[in-house]
PAZAPA-4460 file (N, C-alpha, C; in steps of 0.05 Angstrom, whole numbers, plus 32768, in hexadecimal, padded with zeros to 4 digits):
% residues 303
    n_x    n_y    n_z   ca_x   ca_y   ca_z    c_x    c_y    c_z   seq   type   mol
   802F   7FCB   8237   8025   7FE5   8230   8028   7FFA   8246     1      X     A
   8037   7FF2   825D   8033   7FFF   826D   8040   8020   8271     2      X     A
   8055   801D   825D   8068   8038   8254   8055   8047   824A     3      X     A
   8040   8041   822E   803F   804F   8225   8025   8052   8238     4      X     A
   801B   804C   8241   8000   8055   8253   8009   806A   826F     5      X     A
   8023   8067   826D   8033   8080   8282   8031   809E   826E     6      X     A
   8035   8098   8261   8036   80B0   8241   801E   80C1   8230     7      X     A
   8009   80AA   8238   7FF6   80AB   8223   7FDB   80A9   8233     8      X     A
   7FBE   80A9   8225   7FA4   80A7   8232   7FA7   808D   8213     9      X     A
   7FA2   8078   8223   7FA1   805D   8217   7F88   804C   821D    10      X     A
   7F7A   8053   8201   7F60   8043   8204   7F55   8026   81FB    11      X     A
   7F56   8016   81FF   7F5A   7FF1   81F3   7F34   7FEC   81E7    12      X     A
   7F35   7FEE   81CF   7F1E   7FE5   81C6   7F15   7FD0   81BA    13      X     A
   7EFF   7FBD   81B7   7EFF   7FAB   81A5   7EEF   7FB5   818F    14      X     A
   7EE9   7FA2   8177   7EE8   7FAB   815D   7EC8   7FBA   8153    15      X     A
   7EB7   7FB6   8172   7EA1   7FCC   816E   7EA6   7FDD   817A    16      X     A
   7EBB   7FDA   818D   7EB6   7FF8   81A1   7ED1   800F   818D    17      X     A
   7EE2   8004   817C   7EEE   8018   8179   7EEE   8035   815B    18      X     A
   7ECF   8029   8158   7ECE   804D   814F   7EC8   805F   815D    19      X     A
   7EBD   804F   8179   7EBB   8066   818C   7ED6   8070   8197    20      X     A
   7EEC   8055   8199   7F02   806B   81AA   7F18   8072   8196    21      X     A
   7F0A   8069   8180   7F1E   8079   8169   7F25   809A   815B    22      X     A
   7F07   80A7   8170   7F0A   80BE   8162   7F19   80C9   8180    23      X     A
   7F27   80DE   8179   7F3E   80F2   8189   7F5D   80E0   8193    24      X     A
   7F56   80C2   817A   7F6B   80B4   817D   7F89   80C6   8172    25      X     A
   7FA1   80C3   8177   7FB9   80CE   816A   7FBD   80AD   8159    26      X     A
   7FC4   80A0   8164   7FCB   8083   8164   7FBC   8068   8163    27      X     A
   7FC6   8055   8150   7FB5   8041   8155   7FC8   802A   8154    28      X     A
   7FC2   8015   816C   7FD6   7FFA   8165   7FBF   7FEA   8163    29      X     A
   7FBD   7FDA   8147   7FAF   7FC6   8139   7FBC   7FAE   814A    30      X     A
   7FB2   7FAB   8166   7FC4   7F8A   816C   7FB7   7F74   815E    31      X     A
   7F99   7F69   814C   7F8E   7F5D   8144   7F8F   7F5F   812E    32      X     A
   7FB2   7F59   811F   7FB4   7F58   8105   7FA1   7F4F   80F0    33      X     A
   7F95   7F47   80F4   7F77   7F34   80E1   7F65   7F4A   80E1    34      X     A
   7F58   7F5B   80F5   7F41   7F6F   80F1   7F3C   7F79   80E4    35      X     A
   7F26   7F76   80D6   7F1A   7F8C   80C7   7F06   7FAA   80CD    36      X     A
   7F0D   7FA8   80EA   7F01   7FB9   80F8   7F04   7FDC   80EF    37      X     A
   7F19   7FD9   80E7   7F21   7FFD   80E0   7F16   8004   80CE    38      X     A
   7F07   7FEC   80B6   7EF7   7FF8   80A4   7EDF   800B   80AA    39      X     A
   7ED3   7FFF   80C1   7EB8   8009   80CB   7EC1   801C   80D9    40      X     A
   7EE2   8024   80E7   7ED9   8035   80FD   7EF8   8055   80F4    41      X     A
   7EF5   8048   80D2   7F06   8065   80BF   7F01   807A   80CB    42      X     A
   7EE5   807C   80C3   7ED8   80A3   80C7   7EE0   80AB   80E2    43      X     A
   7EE2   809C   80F6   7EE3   80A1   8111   7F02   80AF   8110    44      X     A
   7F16   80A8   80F8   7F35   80B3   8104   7F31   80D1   80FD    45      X     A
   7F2B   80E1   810E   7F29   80FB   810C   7F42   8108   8115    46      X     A
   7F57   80FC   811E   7F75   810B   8127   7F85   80F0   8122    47      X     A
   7F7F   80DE   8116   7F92   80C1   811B   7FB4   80D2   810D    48      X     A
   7FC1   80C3   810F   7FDE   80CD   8107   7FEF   80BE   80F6    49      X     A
   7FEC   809A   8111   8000   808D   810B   7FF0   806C   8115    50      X     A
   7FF1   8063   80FC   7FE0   803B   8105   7FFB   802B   8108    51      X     A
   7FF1   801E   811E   8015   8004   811A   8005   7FED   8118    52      X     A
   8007   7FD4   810D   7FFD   7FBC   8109   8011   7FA7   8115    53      X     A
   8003   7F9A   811F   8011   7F86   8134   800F   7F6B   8122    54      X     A
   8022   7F70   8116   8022   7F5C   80FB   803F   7F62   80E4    55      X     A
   803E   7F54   80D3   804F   7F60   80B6   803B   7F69   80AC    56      X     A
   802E   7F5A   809E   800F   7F60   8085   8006   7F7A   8091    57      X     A
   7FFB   7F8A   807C   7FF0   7FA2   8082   7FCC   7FA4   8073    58      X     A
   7FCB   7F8F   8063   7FB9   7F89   804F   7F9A   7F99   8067    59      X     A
   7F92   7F90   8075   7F7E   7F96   8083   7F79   7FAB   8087    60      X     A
   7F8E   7FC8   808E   7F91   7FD8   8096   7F8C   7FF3   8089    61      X     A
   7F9E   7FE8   8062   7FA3   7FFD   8057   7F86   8002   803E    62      X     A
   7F77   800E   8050   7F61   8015   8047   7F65   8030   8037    63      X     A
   7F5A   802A   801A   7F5A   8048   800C   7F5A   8066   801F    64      X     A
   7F4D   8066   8033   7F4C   807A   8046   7F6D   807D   804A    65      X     A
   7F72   806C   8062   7F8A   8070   8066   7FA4   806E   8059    66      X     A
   7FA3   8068   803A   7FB4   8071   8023   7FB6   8088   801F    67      X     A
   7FA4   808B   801D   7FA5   80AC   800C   7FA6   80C5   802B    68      X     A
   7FA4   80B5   8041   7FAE   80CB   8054   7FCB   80D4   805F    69      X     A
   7FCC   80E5   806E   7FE4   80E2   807A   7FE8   80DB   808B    70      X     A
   7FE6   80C5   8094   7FDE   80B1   80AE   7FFA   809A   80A6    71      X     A
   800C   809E   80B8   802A   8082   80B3   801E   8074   80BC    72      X     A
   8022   8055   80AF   8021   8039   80B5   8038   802D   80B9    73      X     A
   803B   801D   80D3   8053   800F   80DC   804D   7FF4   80DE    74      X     A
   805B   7FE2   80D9   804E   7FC2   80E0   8061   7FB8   80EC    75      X     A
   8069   7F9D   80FA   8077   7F8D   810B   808C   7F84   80F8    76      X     A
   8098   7F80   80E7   80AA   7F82   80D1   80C1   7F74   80DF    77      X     A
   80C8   7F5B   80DE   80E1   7F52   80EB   80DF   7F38   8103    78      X     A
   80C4   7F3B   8118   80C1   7F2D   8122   80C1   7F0D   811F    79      X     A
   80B0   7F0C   810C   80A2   7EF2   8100   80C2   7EEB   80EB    80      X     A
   80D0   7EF7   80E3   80E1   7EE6   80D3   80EF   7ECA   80D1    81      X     A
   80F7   7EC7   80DF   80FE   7EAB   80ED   80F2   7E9B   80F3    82      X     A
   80D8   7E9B   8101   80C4   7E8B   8107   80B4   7E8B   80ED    83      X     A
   80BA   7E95   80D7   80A0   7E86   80C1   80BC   7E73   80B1    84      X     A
   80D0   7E85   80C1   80E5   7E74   809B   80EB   7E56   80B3    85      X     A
   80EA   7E53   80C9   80ED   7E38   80D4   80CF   7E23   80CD    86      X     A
   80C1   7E35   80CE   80A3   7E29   80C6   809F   7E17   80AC    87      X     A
   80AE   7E2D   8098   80B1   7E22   8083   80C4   7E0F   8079    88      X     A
   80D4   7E0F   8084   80F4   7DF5   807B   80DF   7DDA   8089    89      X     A
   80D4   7DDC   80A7   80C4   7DCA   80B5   80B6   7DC0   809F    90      X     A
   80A1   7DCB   808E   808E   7DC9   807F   809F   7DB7   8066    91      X     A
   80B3   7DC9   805B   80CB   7DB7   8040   80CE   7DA3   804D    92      X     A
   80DE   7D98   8061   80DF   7D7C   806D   80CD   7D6C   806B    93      X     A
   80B7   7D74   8075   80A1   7D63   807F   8099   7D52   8063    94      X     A
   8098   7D63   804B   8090   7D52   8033   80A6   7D4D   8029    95      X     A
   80BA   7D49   802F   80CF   7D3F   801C   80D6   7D26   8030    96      X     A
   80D8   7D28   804A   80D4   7D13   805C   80B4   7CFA   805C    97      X     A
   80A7   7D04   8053   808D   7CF4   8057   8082   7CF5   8073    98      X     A
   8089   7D09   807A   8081   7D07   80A3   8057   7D00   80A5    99      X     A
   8046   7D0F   808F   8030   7D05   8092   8028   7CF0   8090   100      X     A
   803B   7CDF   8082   8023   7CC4   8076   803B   7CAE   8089   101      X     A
   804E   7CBB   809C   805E   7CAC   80AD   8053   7CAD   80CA   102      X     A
   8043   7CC8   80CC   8032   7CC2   80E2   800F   7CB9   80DE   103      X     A
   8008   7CB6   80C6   7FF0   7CA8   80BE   7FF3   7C8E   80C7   104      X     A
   8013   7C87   80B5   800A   7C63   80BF   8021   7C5A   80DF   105      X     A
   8027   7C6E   80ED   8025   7C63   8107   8011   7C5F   8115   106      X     A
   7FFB   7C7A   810B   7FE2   7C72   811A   7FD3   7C62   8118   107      X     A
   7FDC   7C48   80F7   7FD1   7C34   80F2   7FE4   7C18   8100   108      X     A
   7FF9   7C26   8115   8005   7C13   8112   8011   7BFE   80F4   109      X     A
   801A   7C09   80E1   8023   7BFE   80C8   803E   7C04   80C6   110      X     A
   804B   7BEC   80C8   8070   7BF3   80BD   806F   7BF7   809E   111      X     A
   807A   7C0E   8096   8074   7C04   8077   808B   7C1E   806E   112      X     A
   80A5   7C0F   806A   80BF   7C22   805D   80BC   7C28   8049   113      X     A
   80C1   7C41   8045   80BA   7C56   802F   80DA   7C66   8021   114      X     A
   80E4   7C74   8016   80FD   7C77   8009   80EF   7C95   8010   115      X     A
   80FE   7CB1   801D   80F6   7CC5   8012   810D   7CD0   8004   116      X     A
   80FC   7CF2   800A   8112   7D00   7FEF   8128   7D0C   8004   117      X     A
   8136   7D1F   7FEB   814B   7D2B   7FF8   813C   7D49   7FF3   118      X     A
   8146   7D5F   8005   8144   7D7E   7FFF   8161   7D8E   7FF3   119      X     A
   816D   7D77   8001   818E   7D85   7FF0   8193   7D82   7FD7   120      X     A
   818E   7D98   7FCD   8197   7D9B   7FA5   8172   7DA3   7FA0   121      X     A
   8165   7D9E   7FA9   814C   7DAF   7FA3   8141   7DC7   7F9C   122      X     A
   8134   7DD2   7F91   812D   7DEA   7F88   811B   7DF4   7F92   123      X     A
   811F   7E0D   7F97   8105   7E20   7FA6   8104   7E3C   7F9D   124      X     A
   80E8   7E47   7F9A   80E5   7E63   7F93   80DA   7E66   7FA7   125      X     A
   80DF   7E87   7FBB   80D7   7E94   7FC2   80C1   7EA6   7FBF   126      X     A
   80A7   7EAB   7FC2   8097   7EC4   7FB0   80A1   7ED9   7FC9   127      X     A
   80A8   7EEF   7FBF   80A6   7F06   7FDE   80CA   7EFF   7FEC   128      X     A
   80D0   7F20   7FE2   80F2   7F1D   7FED   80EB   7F32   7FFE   129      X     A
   80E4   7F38   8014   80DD   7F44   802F   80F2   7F2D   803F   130      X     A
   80EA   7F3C   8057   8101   7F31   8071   80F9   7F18   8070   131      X     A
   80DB   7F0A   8072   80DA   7EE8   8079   80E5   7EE1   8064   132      X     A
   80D8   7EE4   8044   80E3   7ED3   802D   8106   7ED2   802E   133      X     A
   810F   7EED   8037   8124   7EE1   8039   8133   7ED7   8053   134      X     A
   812B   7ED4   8064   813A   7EC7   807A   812C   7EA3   806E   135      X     A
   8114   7EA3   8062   810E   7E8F   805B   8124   7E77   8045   136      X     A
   812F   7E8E   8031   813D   7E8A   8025   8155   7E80   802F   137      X     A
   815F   7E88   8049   817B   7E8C   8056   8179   7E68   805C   138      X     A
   8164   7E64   806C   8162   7E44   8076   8160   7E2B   805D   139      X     A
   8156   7E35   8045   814D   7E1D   8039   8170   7E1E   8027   140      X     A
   8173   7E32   8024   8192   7E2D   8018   81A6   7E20   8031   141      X     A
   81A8   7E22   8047   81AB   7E19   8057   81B2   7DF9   805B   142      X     A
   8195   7DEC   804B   8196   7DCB   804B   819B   7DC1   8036   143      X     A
   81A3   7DDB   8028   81BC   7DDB   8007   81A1   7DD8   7FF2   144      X     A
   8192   7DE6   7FFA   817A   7DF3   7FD9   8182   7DFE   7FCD   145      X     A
   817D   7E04   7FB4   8184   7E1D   7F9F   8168   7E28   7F9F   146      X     A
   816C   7E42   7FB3   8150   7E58   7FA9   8152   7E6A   7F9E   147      X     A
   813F   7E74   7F95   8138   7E89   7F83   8120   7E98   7F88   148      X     A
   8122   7EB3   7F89   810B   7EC6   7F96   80FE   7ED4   7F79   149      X     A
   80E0   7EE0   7F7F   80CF   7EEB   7F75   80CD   7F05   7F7F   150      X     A
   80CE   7F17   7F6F   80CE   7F37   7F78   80C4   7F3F   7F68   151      X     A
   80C7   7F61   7F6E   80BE   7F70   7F5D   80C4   7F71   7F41   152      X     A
   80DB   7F75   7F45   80EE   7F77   7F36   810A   7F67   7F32   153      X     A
   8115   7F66   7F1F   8126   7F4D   7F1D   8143   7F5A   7F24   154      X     A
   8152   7F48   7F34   8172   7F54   7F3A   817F   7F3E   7F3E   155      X     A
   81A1   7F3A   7F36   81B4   7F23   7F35   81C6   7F2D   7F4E   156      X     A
   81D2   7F17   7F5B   81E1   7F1D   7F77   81D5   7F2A   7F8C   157      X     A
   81C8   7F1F   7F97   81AE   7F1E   7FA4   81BA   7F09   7FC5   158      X     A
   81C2   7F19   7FD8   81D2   7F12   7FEC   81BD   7EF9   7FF8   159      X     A
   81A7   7EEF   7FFA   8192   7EDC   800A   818B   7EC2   7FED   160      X     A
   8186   7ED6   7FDE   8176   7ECB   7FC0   8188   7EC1   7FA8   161      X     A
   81A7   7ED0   7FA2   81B7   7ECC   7F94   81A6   7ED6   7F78   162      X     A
   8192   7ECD   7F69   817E   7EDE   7F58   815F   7EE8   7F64   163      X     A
   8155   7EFB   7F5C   8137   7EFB   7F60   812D   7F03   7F49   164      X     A
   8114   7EF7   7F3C   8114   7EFB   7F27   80FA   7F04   7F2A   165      X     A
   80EB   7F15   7F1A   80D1   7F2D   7F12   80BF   7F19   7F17   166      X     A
   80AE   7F29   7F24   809A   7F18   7F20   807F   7F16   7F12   167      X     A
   808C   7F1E   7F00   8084   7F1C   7ED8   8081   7F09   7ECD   168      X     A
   809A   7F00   7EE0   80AB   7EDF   7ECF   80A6   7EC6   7EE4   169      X     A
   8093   7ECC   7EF5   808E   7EB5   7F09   808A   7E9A   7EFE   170      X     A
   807C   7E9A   7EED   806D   7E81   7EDC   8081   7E79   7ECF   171      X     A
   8090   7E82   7EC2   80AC   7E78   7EBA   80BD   7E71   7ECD   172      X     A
   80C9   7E76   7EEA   80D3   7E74   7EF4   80C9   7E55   7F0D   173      X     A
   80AD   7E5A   7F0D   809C   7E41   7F1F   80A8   7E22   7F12   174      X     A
   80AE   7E24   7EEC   80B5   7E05   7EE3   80C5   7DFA   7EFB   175      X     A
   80DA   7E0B   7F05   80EF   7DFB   7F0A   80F1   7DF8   7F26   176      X     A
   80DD   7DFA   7F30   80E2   7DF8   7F54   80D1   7DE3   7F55   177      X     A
   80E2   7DCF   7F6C   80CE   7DBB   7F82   80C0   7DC4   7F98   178      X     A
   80CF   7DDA   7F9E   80B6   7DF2   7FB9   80AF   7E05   7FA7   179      X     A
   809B   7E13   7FB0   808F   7E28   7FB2   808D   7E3B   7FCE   180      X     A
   8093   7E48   7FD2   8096   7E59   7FEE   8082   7E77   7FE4   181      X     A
   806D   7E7E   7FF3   805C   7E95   7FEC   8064   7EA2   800A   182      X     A
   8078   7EB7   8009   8079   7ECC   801B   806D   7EEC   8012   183      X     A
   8069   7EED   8001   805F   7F09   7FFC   804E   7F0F   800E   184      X     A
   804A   7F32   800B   8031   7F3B   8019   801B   7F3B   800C   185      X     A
   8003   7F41   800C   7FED   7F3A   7FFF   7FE9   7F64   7FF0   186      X     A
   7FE4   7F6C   7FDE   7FE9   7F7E   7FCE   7FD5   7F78   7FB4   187      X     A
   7FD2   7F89   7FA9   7FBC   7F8A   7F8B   7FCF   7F78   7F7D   188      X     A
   7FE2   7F7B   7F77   7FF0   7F64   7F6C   7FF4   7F49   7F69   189      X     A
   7FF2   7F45   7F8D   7FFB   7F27   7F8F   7FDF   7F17   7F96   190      X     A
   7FCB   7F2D   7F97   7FAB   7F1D   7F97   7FB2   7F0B   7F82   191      X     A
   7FA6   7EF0   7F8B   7F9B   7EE1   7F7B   7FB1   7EDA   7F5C   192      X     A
   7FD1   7EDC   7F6A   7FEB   7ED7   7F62   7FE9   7EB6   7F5D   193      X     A
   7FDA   7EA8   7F66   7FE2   7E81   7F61   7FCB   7E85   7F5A   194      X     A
   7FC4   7E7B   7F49   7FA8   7E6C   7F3A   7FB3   7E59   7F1F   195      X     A
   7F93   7E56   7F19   7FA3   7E37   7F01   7FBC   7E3C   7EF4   196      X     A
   7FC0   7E56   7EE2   7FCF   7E50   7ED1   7FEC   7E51   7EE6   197      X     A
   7FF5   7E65   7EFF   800A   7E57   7F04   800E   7E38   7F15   198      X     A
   7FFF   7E30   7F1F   7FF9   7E12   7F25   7FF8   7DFD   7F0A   199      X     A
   7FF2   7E0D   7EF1   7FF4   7DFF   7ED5   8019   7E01   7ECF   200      X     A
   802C   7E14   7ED4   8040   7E1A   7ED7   804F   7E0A   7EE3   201      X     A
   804F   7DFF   7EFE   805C   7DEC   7F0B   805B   7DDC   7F0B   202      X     A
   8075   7DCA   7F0E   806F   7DAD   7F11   8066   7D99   7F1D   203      X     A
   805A   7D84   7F16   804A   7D77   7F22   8053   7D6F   7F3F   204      X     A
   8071   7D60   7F46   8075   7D64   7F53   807F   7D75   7F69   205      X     A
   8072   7D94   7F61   807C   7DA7   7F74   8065   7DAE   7F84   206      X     A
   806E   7DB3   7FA5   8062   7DBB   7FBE   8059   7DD5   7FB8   207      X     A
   804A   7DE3   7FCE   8044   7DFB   7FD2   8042   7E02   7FE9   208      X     A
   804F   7E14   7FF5   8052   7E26   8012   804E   7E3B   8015   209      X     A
   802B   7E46   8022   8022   7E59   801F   802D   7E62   803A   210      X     A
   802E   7E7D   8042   8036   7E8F   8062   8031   7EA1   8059   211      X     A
   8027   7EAC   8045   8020   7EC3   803E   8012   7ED0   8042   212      X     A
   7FF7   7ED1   8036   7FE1   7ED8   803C   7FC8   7EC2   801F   213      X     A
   7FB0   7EBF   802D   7F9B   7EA8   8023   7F9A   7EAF   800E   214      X     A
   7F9A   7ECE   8003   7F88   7ED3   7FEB   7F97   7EDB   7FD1   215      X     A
   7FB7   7ED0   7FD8   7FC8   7ED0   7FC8   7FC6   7EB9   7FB0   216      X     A
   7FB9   7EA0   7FB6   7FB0   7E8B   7FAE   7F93   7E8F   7FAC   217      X     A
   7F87   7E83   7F8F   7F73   7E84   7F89   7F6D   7E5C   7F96   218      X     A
   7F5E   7E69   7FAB   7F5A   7E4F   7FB5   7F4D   7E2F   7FA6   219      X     A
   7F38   7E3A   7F9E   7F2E   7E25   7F89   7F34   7E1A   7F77   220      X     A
   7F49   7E2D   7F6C   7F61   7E21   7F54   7F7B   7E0F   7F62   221      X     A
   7F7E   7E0C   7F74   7F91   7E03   7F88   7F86   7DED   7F8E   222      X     A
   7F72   7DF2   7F99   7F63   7DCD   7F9D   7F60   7DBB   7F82   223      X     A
   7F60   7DC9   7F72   7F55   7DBD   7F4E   7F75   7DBA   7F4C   224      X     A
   7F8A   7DC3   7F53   7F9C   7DB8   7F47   7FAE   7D9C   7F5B   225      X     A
   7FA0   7DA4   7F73   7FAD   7D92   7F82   7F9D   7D73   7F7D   226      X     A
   7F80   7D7B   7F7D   7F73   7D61   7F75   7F7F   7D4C   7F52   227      X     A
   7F82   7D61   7F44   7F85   7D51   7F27   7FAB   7D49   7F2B   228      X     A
   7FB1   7D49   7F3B   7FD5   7D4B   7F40   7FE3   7D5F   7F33   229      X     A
   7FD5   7D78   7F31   7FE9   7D90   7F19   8000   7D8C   7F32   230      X     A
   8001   7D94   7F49   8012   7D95   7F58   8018   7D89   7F70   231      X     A
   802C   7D84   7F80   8028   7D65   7F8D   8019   7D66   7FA7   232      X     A
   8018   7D84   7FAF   8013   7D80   7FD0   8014   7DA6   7FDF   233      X     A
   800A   7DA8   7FE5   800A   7DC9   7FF7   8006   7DBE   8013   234      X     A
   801A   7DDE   801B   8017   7DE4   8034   8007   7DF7   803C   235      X     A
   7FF6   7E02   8046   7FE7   7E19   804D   7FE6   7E23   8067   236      X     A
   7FEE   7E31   8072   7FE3   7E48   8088   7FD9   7E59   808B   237      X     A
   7FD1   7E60   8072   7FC2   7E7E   806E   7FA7   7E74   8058   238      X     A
   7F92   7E84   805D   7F7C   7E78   8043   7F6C   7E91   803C   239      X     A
   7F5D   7E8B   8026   7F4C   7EA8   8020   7F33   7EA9   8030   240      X     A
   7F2A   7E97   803F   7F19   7E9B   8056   7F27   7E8A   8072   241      X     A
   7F2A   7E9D   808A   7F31   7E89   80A5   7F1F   7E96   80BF   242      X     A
   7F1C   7E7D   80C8   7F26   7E60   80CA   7F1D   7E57   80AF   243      X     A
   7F26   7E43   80A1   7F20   7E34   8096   7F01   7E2A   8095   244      X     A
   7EF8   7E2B   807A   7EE0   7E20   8086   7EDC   7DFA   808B   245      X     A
   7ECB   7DF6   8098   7EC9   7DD6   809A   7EC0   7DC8   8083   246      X     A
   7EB6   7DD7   8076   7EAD   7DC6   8054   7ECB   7DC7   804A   247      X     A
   7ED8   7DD8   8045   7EF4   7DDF   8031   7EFD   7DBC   802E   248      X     A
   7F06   7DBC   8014   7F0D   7D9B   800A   7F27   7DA2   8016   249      X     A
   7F3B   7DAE   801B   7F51   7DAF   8021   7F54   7DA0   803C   250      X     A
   7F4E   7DA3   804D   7F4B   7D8F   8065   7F53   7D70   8064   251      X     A
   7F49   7D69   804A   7F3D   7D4D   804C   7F55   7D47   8033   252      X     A
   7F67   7D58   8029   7F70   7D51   8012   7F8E   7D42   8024   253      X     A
   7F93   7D29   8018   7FB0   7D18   8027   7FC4   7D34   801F   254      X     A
   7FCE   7D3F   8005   7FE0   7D48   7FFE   7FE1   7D6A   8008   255      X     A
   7FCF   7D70   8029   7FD2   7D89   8027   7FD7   7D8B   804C   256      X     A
   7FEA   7D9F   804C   7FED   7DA2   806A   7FDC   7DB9   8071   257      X     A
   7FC6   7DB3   8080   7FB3   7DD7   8090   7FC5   7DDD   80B0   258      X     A
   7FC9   7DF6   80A1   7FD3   7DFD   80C0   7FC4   7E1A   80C2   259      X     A
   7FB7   7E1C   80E9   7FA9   7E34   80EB   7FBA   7E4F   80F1   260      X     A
   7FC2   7E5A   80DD   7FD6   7E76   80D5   7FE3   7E7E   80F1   261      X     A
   7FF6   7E67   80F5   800C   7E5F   810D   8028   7E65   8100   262      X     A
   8026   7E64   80ED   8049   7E63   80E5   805F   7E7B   80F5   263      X     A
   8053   7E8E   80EC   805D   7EA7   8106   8060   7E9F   8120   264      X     A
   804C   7E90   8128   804D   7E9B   8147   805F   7E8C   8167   265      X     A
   806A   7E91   8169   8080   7E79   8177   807F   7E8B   8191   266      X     A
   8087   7E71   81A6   8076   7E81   81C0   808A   7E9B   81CC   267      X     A
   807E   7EB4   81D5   8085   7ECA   81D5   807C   7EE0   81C4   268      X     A
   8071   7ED7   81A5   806C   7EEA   8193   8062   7EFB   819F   269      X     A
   8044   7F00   81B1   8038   7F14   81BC   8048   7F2E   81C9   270      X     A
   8056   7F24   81DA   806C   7F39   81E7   807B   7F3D   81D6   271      X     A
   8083   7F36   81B8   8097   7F3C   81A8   8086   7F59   8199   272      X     A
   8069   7F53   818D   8064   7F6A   818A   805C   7F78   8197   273      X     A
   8059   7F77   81AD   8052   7F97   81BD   8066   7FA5   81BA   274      X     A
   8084   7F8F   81C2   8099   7FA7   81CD   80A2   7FB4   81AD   275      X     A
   809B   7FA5   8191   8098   7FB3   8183   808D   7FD9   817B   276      X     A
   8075   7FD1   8184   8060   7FEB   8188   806A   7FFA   819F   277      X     A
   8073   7FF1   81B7   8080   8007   81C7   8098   8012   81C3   278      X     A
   80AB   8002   81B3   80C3   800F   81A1   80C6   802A   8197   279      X     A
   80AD   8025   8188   80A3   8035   8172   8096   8053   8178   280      X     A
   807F   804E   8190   8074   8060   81A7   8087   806D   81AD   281      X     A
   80A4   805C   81C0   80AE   807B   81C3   80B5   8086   81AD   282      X     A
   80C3   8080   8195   80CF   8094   8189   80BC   80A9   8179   283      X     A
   809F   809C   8178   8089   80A7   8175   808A   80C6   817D   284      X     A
   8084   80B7   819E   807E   80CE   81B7   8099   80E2   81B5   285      X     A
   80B9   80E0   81AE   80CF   80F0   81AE   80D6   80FC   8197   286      X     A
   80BA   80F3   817C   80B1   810B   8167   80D2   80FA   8158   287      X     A
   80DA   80E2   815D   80EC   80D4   814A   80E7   80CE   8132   288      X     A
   80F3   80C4   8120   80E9   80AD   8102   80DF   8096   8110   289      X     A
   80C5   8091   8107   80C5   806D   810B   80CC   805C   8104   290      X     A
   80C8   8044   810F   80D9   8029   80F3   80B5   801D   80E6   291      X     A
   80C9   8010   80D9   80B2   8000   80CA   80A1   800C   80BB   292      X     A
   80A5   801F   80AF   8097   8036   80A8   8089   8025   8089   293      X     A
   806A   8024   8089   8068   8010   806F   805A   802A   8055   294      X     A
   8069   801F   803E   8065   802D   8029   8047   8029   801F   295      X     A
   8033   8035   8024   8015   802E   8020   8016   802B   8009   296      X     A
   801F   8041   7FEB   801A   8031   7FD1   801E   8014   7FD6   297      X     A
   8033   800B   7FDE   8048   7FF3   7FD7   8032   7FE1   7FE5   298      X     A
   8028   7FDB   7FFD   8020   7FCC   8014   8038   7FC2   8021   299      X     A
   804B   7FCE   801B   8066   7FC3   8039   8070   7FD4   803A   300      X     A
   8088   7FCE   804E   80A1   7FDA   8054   80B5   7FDF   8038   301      X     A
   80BF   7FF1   8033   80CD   7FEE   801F   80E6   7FEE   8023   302      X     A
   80F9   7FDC   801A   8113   7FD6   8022   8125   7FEA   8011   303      X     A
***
């Protein structure tokens, strides 16, 4: 930060102190993509301009206030791409390999040969054709998958996805995949997007790979379907409450991987978004276009 603190009167607050240094703010960098701090400290933007979020997700941020203002929102858009779509092929392997219940019974010391699967000729939907879903897409075709993305809207020749189909037609489209991949952003829409009936939709033996965001999945319906076998097994990194709580049956379930909302972060991320936010600062400060510029109706970037 040290450029823009050559430039600027730069004040670093935490999430009680900054309705105090939020008023005669121009600027705000959200480095604590998770906070809900700007709810409480809105009234205070009495000159705000321009929020950047040190993140993709903007979900936290885009408070009715700052919709309906004229205040630009920029988010980290690009960083994290690669590091969630490696996260996720890691994640496809792991259950098509059996890597959990291969390191269960080493720790029992137990030889006990098992046949796994293959991922080549497998099926996968994408939810969310943004930059991860599709760099996500780029790798799992890669180990020769046939994927298929969820959008807005439906379009054929589709350079990452080859189709993406509406996501009108998700529940129709869920029969036929062995993955499930949830990259969307979290939006009025995609709240509460997996619950019974599409977990009643897929097949029994199909996975689930959340990177999304928690509240995209109706959690309770997810455990009820993983417990009765509607579906074979999830991955999770994201939940509708984190940390995780210690009661959650998910923990304890054999068929579920918990991971604490790591998939992004590969070492360097921190310095990847600052120099993001100082990118942006200057062209800020030289009265330029910014990037990343997020469509507040929408909750993203719009491509």
């Amino acid at each position: 930060m040290a450029e823009v603190e050559a430039l600027c009167e730069v004040r670093y607050a935490s999430a009680v102190e900054l309705p105090t240094a939020l008023a005669g703010a121009d600027v705000l960098f959200m480095w604590d993509f998770l906070s809900r701090a700007l709810e409480r400290a809105w009234p205070s933007a009495d000159r705000l301009r321009w929020i950047h979020q040190a993140g993709a997700g903007v979900d936290r941020i885009l408070l009715p206030g700052v919709v309906e203002s004229d205040v630009v929102v920029t988010n980290s858009r690009n960083v994290f791409d690669r590091s969630i779509a490696e996260y996720v092929l890691g994640l496809v392997l792991a259950f098509a390999k059996d890597t959990a219940r291969t390191l269960d019974l080493q720790r029992r010391h137990t030889w006990r040969h098992r046949d796994t699967e293959m991922v080549d000729g497998r099926n996968a939907v994408v939810v969310g054709v943004g930059p991860i879903g599709r760099e996500t897409a780029r790798l799992l075709r890669g180990v020769g998958m046939s994927v298929r993305g969820v959008g807005r809207t439906a379009r054929a020749g589709d350079g990452d996805f080859g189709e993406i189909v509406a996501s009108a037609d998700l529940h129709v489209t869920l029969r036929d995949a062995d993955y499930v991949v949830i990259a969307a952003p979290l939006t009025e829409s995609t709240t509460g997007m997996f619950d019974a009936a599409a977990f009643e939709a897929m097949r029994p033996t199909a996975r689930l790979v959340n990177i999304g965001r928690g509240e995209i999945v109706v959690e309770r319906e997810l455990v009820d379907a993983l417990a009765s076998g509607r579906i074979a097994g999830a991955a999770l990194d994201v939940f509708e409450t984190e940390p995780l709580p210690d009661d959650s049956p998910l923990w304890d379930m054999p068929n579920v991987v918990v991971s604490p909302h790591m998939s992004a972060d590969f070492v360097g991320w921190l310095d990847a978004l600052a120099e993001v936010f100082v990118d942006n600062f200057r062209r800020w400060h030289a009265g330029e276009p910014l990037r990343n510029v997020v469509d507040k109706e929408l909750g993203y970037v719009a491509s």
